[in-house]
C-alpha positions as CSV (number, residue, x, y, z in Angstrom):
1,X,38.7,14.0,-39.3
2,X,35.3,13.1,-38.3
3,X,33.9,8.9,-38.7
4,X,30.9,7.8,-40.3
5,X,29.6,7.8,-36.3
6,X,30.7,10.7,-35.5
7,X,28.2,12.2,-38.9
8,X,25.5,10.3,-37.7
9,X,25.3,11.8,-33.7
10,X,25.4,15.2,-35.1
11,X,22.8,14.4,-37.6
12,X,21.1,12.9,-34.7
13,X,21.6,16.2,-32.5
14,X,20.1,18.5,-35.4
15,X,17.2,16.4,-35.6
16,X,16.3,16.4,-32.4
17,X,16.3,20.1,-32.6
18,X,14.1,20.8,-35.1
19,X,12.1,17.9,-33.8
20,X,11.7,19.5,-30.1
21,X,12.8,22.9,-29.8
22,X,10.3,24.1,-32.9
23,X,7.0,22.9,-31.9
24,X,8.7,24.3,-28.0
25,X,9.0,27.3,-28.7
26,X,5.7,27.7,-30.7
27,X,4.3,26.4,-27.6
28,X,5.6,29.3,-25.2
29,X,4.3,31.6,-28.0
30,X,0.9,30.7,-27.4
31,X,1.0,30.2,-23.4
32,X,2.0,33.7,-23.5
33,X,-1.1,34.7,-25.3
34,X,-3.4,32.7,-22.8
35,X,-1.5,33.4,-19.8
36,X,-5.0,35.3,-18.7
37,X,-7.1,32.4,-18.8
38,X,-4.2,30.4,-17.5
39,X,-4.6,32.3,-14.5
40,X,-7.9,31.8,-14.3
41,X,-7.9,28.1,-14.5
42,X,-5.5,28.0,-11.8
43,X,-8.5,30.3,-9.6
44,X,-10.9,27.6,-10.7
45,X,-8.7,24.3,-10.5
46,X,-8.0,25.6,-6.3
47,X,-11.7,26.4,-6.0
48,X,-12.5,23.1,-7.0
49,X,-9.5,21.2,-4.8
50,X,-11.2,23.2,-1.8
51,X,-14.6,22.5,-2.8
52,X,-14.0,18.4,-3.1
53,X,-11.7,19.0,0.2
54,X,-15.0,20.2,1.6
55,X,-17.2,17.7,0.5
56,X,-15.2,14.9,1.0
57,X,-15.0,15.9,5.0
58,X,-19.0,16.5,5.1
59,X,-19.1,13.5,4.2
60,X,-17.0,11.6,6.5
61,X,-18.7,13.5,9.0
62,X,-22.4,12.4,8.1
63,X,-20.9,9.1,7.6
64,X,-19.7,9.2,11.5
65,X,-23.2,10.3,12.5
66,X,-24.6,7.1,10.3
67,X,-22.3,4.7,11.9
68,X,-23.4,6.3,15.2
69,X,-26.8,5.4,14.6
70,X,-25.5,2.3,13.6
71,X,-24.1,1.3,16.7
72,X,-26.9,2.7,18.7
73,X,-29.2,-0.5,17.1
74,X,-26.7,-3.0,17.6
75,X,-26.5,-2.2,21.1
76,X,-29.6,-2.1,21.3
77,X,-30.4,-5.1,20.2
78,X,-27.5,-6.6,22.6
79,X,-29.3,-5.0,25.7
80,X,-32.1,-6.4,24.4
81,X,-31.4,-10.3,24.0
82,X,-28.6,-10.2,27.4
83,X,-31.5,-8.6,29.5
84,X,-35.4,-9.5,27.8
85,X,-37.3,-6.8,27.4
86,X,-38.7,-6.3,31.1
87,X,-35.7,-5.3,32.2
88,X,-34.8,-3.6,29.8
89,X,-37.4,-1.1,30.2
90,X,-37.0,-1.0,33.4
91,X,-33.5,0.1,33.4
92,X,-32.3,1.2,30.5
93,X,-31.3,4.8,31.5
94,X,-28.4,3.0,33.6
95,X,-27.8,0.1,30.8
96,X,-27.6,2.3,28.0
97,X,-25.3,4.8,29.9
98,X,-23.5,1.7,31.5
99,X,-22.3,0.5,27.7
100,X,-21.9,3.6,25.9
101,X,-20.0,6.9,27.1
102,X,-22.2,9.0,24.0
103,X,-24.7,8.7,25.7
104,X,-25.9,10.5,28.4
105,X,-29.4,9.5,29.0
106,X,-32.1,6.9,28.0
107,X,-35.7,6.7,28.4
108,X,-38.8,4.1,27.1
109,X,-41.7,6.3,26.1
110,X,-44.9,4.1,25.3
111,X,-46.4,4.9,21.4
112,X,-49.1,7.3,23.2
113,X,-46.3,9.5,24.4
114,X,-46.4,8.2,28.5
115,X,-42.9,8.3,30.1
116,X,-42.7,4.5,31.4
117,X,-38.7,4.4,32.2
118,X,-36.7,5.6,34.0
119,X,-38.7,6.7,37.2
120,X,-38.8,10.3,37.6
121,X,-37.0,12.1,40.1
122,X,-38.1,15.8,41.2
123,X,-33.6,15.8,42.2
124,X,-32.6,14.6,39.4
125,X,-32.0,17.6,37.2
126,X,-30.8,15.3,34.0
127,X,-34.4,14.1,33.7
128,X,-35.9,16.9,34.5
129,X,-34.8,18.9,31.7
130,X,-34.9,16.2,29.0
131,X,-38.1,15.7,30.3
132,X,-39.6,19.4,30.2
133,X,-37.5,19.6,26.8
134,X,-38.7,17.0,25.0
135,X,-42.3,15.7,26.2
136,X,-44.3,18.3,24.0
137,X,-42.9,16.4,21.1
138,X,-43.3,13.1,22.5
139,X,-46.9,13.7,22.6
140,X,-47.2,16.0,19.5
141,X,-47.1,19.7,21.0
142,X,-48.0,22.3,17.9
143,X,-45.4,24.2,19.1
144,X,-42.4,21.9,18.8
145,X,-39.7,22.1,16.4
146,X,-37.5,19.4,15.4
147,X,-34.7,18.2,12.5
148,X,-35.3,14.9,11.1
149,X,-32.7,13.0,9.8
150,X,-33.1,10.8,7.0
151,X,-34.0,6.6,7.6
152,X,-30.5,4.6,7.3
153,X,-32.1,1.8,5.7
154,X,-32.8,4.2,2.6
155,X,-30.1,6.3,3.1
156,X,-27.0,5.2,1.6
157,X,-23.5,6.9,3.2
158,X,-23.5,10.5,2.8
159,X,-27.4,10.9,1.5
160,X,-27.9,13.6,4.1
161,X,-25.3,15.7,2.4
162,X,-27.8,19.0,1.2
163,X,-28.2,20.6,-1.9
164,X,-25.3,22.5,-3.2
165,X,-25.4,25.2,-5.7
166,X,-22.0,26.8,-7.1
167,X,-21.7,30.8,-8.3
168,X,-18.5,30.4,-10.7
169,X,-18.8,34.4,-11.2
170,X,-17.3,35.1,-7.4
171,X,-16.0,31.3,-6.8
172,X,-18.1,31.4,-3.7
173,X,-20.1,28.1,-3.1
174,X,-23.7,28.1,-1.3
175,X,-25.3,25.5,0.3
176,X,-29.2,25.4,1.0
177,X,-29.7,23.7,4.2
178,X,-33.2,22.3,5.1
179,X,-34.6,20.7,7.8
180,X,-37.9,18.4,8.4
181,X,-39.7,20.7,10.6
182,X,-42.9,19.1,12.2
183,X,-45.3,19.9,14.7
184,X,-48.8,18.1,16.0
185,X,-52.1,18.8,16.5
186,X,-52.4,17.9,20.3
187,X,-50.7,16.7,23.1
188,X,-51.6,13.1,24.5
189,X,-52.3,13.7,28.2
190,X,-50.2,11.5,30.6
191,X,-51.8,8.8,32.5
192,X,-53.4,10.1,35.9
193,X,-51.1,7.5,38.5
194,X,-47.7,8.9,36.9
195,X,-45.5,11.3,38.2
196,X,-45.4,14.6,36.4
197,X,-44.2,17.8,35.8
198,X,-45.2,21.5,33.7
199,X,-43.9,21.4,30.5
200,X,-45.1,25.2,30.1
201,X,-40.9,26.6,29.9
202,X,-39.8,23.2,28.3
203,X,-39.7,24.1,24.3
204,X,-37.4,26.9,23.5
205,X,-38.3,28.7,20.1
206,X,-35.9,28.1,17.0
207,X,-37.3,31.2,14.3
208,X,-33.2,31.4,13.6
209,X,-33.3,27.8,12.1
210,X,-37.1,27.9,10.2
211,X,-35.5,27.6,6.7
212,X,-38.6,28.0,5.2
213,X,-40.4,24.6,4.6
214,X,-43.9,23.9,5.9
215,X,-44.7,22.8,9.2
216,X,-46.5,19.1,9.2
217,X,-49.4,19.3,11.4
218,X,-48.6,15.7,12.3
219,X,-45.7,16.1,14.3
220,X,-43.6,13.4,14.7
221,X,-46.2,10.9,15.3
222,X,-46.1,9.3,11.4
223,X,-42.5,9.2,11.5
224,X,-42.2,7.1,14.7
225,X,-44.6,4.6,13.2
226,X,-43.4,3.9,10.1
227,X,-39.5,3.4,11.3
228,X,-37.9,1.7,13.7
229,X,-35.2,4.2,14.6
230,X,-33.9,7.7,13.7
231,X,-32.7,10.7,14.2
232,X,-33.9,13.8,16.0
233,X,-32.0,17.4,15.9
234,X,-33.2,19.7,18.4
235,X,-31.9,23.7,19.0
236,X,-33.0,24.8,22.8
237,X,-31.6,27.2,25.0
238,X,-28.5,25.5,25.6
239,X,-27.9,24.8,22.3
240,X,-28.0,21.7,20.2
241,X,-29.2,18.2,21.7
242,X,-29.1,15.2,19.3
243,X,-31.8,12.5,19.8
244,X,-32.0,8.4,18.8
245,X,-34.8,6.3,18.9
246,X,-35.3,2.9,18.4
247,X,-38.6,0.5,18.3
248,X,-38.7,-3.5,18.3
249,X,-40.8,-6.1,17.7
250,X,-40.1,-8.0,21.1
251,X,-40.8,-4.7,23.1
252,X,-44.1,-3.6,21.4
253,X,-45.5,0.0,21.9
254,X,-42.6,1.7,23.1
255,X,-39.9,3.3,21.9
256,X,-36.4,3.9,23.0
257,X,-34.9,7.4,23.4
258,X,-31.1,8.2,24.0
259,X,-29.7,11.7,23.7
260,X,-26.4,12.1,22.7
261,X,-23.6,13.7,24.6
262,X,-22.8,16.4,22.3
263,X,-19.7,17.8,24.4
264,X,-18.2,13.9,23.7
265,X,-19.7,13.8,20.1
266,X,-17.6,17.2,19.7
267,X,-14.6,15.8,20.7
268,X,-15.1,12.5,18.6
269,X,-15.6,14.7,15.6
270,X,-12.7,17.2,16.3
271,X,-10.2,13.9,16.3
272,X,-11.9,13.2,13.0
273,X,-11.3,16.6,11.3
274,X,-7.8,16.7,12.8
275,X,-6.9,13.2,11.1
276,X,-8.7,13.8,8.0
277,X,-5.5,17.1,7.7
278,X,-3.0,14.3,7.6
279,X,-4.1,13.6,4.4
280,X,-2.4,14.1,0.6
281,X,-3.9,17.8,0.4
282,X,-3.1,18.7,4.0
283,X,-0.9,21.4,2.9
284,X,-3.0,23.1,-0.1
285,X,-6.6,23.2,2.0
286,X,-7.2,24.5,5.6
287,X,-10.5,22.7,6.5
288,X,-13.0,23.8,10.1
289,X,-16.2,21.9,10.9
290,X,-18.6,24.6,12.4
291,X,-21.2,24.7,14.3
292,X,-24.7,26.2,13.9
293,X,-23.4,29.4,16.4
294,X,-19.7,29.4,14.2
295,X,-18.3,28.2,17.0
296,X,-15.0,26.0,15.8
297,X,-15.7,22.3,16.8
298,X,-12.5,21.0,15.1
299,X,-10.1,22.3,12.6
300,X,-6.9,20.5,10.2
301,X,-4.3,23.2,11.1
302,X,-4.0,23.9,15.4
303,X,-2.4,27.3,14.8
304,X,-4.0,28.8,11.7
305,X,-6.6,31.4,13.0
306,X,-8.6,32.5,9.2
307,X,-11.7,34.5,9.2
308,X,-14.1,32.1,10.2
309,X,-17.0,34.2,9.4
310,X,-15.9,34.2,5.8
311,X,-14.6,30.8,4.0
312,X,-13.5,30.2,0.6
313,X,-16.0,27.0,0.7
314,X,-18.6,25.5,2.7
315,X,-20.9,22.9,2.8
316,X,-23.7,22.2,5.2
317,X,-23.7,18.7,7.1
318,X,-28.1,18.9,6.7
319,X,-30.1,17.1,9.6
320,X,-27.3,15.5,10.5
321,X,-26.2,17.9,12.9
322,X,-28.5,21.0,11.3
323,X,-27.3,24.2,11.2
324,X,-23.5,22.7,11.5
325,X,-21.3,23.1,8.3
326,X,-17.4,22.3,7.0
327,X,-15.6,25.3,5.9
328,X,-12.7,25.5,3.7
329,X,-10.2,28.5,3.9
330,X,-6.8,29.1,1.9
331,X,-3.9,28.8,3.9
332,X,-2.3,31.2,2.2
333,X,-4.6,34.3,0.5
334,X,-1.7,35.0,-1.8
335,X,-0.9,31.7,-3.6
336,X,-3.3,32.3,-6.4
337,X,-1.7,36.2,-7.3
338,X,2.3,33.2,-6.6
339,X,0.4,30.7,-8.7
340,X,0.0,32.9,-11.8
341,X,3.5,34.3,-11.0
342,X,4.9,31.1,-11.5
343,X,2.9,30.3,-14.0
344,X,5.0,33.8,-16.3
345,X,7.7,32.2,-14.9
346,X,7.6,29.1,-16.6
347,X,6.5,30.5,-19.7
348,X,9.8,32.4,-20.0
349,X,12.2,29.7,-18.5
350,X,10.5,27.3,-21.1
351,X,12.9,28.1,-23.7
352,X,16.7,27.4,-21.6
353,X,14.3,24.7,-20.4
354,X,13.9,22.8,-23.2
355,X,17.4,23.3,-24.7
356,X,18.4,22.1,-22.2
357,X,16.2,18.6,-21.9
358,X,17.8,18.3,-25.4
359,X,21.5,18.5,-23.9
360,X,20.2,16.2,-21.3
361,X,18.4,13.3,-24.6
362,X,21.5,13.8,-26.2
363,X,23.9,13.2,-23.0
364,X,21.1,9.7,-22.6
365,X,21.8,8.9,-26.4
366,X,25.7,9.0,-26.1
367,X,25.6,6.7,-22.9
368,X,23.7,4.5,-25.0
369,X,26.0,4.5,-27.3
370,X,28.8,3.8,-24.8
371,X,27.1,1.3,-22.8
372,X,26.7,-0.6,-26.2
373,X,30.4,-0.2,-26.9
374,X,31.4,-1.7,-23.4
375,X,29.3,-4.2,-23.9
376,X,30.7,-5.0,-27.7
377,X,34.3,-4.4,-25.8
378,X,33.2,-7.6,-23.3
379,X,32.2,-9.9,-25.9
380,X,35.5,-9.4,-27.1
381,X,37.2,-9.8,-23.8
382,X,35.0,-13.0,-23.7
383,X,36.3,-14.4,-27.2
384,X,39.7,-13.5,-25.8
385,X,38.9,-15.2,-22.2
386,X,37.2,-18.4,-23.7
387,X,39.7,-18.8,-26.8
388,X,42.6,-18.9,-23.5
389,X,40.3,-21.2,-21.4
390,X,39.7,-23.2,-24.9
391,X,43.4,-23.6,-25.3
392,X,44.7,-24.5,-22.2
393,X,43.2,-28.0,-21.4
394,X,43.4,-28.3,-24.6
395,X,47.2,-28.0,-24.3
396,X,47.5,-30.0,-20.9
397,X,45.6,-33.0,-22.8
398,X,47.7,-33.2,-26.0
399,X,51.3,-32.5,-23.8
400,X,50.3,-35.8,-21.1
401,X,48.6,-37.8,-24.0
402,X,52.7,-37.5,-25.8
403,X,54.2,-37.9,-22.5
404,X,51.2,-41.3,-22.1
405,X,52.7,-42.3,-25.4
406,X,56.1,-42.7,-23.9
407,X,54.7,-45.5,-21.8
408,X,58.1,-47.4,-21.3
409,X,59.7,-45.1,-19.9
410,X,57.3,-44.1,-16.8
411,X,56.8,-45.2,-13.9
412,X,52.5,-46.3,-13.1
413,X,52.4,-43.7,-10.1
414,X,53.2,-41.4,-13.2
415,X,51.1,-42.9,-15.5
416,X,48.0,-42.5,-13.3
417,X,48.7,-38.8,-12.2
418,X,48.7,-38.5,-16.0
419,X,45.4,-39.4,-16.3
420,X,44.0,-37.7,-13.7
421,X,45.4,-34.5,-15.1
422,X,44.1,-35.4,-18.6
423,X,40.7,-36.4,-17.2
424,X,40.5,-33.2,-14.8
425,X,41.3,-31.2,-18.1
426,X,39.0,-32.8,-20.3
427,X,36.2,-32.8,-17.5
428,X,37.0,-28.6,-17.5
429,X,36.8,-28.4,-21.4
430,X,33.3,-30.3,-21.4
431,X,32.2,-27.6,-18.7
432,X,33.4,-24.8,-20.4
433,X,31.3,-26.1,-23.8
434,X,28.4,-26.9,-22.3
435,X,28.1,-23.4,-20.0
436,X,28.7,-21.9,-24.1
437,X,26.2,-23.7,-25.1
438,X,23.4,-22.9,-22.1
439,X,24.4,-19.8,-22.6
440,X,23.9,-19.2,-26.5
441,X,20.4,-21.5,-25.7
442,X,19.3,-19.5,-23.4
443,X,19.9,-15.9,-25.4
444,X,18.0,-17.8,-28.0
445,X,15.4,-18.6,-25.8
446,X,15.3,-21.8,-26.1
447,X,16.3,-23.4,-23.1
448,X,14.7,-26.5,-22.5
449,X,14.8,-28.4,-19.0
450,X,13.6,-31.8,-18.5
451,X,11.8,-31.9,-15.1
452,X,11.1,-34.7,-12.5
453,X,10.7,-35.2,-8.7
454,X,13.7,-36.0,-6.9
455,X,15.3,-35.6,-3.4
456,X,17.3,-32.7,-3.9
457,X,19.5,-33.0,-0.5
458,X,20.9,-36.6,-2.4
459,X,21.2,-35.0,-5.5
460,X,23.4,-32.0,-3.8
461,X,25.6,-34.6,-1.9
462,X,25.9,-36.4,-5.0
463,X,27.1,-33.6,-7.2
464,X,29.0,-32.5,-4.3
465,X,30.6,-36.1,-3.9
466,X,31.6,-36.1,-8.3
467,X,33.2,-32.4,-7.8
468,X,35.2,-33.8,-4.5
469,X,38.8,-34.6,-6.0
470,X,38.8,-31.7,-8.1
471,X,38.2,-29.1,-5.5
472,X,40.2,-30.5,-3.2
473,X,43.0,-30.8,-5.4
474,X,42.5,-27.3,-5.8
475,X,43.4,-27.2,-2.0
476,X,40.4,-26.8,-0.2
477,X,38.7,-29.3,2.5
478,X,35.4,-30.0,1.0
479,X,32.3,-30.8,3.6
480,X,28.6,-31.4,2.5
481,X,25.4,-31.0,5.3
482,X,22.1,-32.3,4.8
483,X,19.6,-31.1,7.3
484,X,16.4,-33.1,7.6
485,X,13.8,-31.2,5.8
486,X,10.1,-31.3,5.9
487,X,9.8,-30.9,2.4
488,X,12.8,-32.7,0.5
489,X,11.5,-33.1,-3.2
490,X,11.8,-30.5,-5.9
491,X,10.3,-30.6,-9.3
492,X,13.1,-29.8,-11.4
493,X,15.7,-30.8,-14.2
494,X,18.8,-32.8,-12.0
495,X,21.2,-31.9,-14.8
496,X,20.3,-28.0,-15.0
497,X,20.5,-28.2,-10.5
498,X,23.8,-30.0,-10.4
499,X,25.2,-27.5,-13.3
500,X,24.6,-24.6,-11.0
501,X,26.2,-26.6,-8.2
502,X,29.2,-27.4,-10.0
503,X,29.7,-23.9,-11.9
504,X,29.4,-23.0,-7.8
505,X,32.2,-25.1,-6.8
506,X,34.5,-24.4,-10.0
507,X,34.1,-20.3,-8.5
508,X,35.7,-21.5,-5.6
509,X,38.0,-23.5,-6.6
510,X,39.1,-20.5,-8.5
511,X,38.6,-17.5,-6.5
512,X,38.7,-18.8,-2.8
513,X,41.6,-21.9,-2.9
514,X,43.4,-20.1,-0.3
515,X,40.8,-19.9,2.2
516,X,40.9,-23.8,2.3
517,X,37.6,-25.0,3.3
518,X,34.2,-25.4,1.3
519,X,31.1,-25.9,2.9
520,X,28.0,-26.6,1.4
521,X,25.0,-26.8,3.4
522,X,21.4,-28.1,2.5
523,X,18.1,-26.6,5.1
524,X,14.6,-26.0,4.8
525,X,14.1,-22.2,3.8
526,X,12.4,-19.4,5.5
527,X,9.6,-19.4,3.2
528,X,6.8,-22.1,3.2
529,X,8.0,-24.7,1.0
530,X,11.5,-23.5,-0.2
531,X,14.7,-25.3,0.4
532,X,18.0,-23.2,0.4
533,X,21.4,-24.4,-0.5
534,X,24.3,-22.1,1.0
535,X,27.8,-22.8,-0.9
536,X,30.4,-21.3,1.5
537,X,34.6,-20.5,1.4
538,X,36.6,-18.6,3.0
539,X,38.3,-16.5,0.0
540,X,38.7,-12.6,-0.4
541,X,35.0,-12.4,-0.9
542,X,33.0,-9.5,-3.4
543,X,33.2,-6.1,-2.9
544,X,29.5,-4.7,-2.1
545,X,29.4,-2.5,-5.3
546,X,29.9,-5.6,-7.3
547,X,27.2,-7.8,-5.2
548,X,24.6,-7.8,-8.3
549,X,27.3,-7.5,-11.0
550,X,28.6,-10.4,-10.6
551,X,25.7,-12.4,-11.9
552,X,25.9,-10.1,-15.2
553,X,26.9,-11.7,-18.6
554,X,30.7,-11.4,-18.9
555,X,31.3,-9.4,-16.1
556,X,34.5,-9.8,-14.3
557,X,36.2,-8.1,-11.2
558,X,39.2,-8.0,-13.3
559,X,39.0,-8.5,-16.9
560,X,42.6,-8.8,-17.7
561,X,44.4,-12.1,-18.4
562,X,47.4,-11.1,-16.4
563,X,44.8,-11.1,-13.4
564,X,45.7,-15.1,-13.4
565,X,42.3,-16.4,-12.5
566,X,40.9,-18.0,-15.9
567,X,36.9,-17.6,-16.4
568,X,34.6,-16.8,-19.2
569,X,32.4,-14.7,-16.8
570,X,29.2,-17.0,-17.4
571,X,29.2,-19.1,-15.0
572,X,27.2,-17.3,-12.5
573,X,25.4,-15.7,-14.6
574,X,23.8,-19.1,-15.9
575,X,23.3,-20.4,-12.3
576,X,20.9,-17.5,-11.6
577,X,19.0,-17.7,-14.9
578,X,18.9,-21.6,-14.5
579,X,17.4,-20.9,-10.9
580,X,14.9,-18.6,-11.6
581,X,14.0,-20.4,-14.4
582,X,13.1,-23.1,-11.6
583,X,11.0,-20.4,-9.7
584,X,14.0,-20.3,-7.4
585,X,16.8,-17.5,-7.4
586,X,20.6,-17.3,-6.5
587,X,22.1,-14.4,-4.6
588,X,25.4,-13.5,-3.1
589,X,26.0,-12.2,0.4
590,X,29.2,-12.0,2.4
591,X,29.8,-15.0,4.9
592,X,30.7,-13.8,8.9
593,X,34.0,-14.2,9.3
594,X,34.9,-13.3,5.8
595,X,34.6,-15.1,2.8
596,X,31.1,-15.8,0.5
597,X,28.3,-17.3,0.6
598,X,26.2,-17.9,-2.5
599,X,22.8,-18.7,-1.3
600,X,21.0,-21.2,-3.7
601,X,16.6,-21.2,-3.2
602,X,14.8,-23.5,-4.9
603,X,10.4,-23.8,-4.2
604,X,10.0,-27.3,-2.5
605,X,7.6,-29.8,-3.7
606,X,3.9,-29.7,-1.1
607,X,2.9,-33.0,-2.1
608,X,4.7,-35.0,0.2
609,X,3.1,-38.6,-1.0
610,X,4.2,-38.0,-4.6
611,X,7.6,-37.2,-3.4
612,X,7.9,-40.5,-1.0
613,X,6.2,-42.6,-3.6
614,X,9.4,-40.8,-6.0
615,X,12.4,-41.5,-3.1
616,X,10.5,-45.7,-3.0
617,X,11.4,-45.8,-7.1
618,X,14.5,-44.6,-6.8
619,X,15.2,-46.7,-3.9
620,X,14.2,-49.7,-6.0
């Protein structure tokens, strides 16, 4: 015979059902009709993860070159103000080097295109090829061809990404790069007195990079005087060679070339492309930065070999580094045709799927249920528990106030112990009403705590001092060390402080008398400002799998009354809420050498002038 429950979980059940399988199962109906275009929107959701994967690494890449440039100015301008500009054109080849391992060569050409710096050397093969290389477009050769990145100080990070244009038809994306490609109208001799040299071999021709766009018949001339730095990309012989310049105010009429040392700048930008495949998509995208001759300059995956001639993505870094590009392959060729296999898959698992995610609510729902039956079964334990802890003082107080009554015939010795036991009993009973009462305040929310500045090391040897005779005649030697502390106020309610300090003590005297020893010591805490309170025995301790349960609302190691330890279970459960209600917190950990150690933290009062000018009040 089935309950009134019982009807209600199957109710429950069949609602749930109808509620979730239904509308399920419609669902798989209709995935099965799109599975097509489910298909393809997996094609075009790992187009565009390879396409952003793409992007994002162009531009970290142009956002390297930027912070080269970057760099180049502020060492300039270092150079500049350790050295004055004399000697700074006179040596900056070996300064510029000196500082910086990009580089691998400097030079001062004066605004009319005159080499001034460094002092040309017929040996020296470094300047004589920069200088055969180059010195047709220092003084605006016709025939010179050049890639002109774009000024920093209007080009925010990743402005010289180019324009991209997407064909959704084949998945394939195309990038237009361009290039500023300028040439002048005529050389500007050098002067007569200088040392020269033929410039008739010096400018290789570059009809594989002419992407079209005009050819200024200014050269580079307008450029150079209307910035104060930039970026030159040349293609010669030998490939590409990468060109700053700089121009200042202090050092009029001249400007300051360095060419890059590509072979280092490779290596700096393989060490970029190699980090940038440690990120979140690192094993969905297979990403290559390029050159201009498809040479592979660095790459996310060592020993993947694609076909580098023919990438998923790829987009073009502009006049950055022209003619140099990111490529994006997939790792695997067949995880699209897997994809849409999974994709049937789950379609056709949906079904036991679901049914079973149903099983699984309903298994949730009966724990529920169970968990608020333990929890029903505890308050009952707990009427049980405080009905026995209501009657036993109770007892102990009416049995030695009869035996009081036969005055006459006892002796004072037995008179006083009398007493004590009545006062002991009655000073149990009032703590056993008010932690009820905390308790039902504080499950009402309406806990109320009077605060005000005090020394809380006296306050803890105080209430250490009133729970003294109790505890140790429960049999254990009581000891109480106040450190000096730095910061010894707290801002707190006394009453709510010493409650958690005697609920403490009355666990020990319960649990840990046969350890015989309580120690309870006061020091500043490891965070700024805090001041622990460790309360220490010697008894069996807590098992570990009990460490947090222990502060839960009538929890109990052992909930039976024959156990023969009396408790309501909400003791420590108050202490903790009473201490984080105090910004503080209480925790247990075991003590070395066995035994526990409740470990009391309580936020310590900065102002240390209100809390002396407090300690002089109470003093008086």
């Amino acid at each position: 015979m089935t309950g009134p429950k019982d009807h209600d979980v199957k109710k429950l059940a069949v609602i749930l059902l109808l509620a979730v399988l239904g509308p399920s199962l419609l669902l798989a109906v209709l995935a099965v009709r799109s599975l097509h275009e489910q298909e393809n929107s997996v094609q075009r959701q790992r187009m565009l993860l390879h396409q952003g994967a793409s992007d994002d690494l162009a531009q970290d890449v142009n956002s390297f070159m930027i912070e080269v440039r970057r760099h180049y100015q502020q060492l300039f301008d270092q150079l500049l103000q350790e050295n004055g500009p004399d000697s700074l054109v006179a040596g900056f080849d070996d300064l510029v080097r000196a500082r910086w391992p990009q580089a691998s060569l400097g030079c001062v050409i004066s605004e009319t295109g005159t080499w001034e710096s460094p002092r040309l050397d017929e040996k020296d093969s470094r300047l004589k090829e920069f200088f055969l290389n180059n010195m047709g477009m220092f003084n605006g050769g016709a025939d010179v061809e050049f890639f002109l990145a774009p000024a920093l100080e209007f080009a925010p990070v990743g402005a010289s990404q180019p324009e991209r244009r997407v064909n959704l038809s084949t998945g394939k994306m195309q990038t237009l790069g361009y290039a500023q490609r300028q040439m002048a109208e005529a050389r500007e001799p050098l002067d007569s007195d200088r040392e020269t040299w033929s410039v008739s071999k010096g400018e290789a021709a570059q009809e594989k990079f002419n992407l079209g766009k005009e050819i200024s018949p200014q050269g580079i001339r307008p450029v150079l005087e209307s910035r104060s730095e930039g970026q030159v990309g040349r293609y010669l012989d030998d490939g590409l060679h990468l060109l700053l310049w700089r121009k200042h105010s202090a050092v009029p009429g001249r400007f300051f070339w360095v060419e890059l040392n590509v072979t280092e700048l490779r290596k700096d930008l393989a060490q970029l492309v190699r980090r940038a495949g440690e990120g979140p998509r690192a094993s969905e995208v297979f990403l290559a930065l390029l050159d201009a001759g498809g040479d592979v300059v660095g790459r996310t995956h060592v020993g993947f070999v694609p076909d580098w001639s023919n990438p998923l993505i790829s987009t073009s870094l502009g006049e950055s580094l022209p003619g140099w590009k990111v490529a994006a392959y997939l790792l695997d060729p067949l995880a699209v045709q897997r994809t849409a296999h999974l994709v049937r898959l789950t379609i056709w698992v949906l079904t036991p799927v679901l049914v079973l995610a149903i099983m699984l609510g309903s298994l949730f729902i009966f724990r529920d249920i169970g968990r608020e039956m333990r929890l029903a079964r505890q308050k009952t334990d707990f009427v049980s528990h405080v009905s026995h802890e209501l009657k036993t003082p109770l007892t102990s107080i009416r049995m030695f106030s009869e035996m009081l009554g036969q005055a006459g015939q006892l002796d004072p010795s037995r008179r006083t112990g009398y007493a004590a036991v009545i006062s002991r009993e009655a000073s149990r009973l009032g703590r056993l009403i008010e932690n009820l009462l905390s308790f039902a305040r504080m499950e009402r929310g309406e806990a109320r705590y009077q605060r005000e500045i005090f020394d809380l090391g006296r306050l803890v040897s105080q209430t250490i001092e009133t729970c003294r005779f109790r505890a140790e005649a429960a049999g254990l030697k009581v000891s109480c060390r106040v450190d000096s502390l730095d910061y010894p106020c707290v801002e707190a309610d006394p009453d709510a402080i010493s409650r958690i300090l005697d609920n403490l003590v009355s666990n020990a005297e319960k649990y840990a008398p046969e350890g015989g020893e309580l120690e309870v010591e006061v020091s500043q805490g490891k965070a700024t400002c805090t001041i622990e309170i460790a309360v220490q025995d010697r008894g069996p301790g807590v098992p570990r799998r009990h460490a947090e349960k222990i502060f839960e609302k009538f929890f109990r190691i052992d909930d039976s009354l024959s156990y023969g330890i009396q408790g309501s279970g909400l003791g420590l459960t108050l202490a903790r809420q009473i201490a984080r209600a105090h910004g503080g917190d209480l925790i247990y950990r075991p003590r070395d050498g066995g035994g526990s150690c409740f470990l009391l933290t309580l936020p310590a009062l900065a102002d240390t002038v209100v809390c002396a000018e407090n300690q002089d009040q109470e003093e008086t």
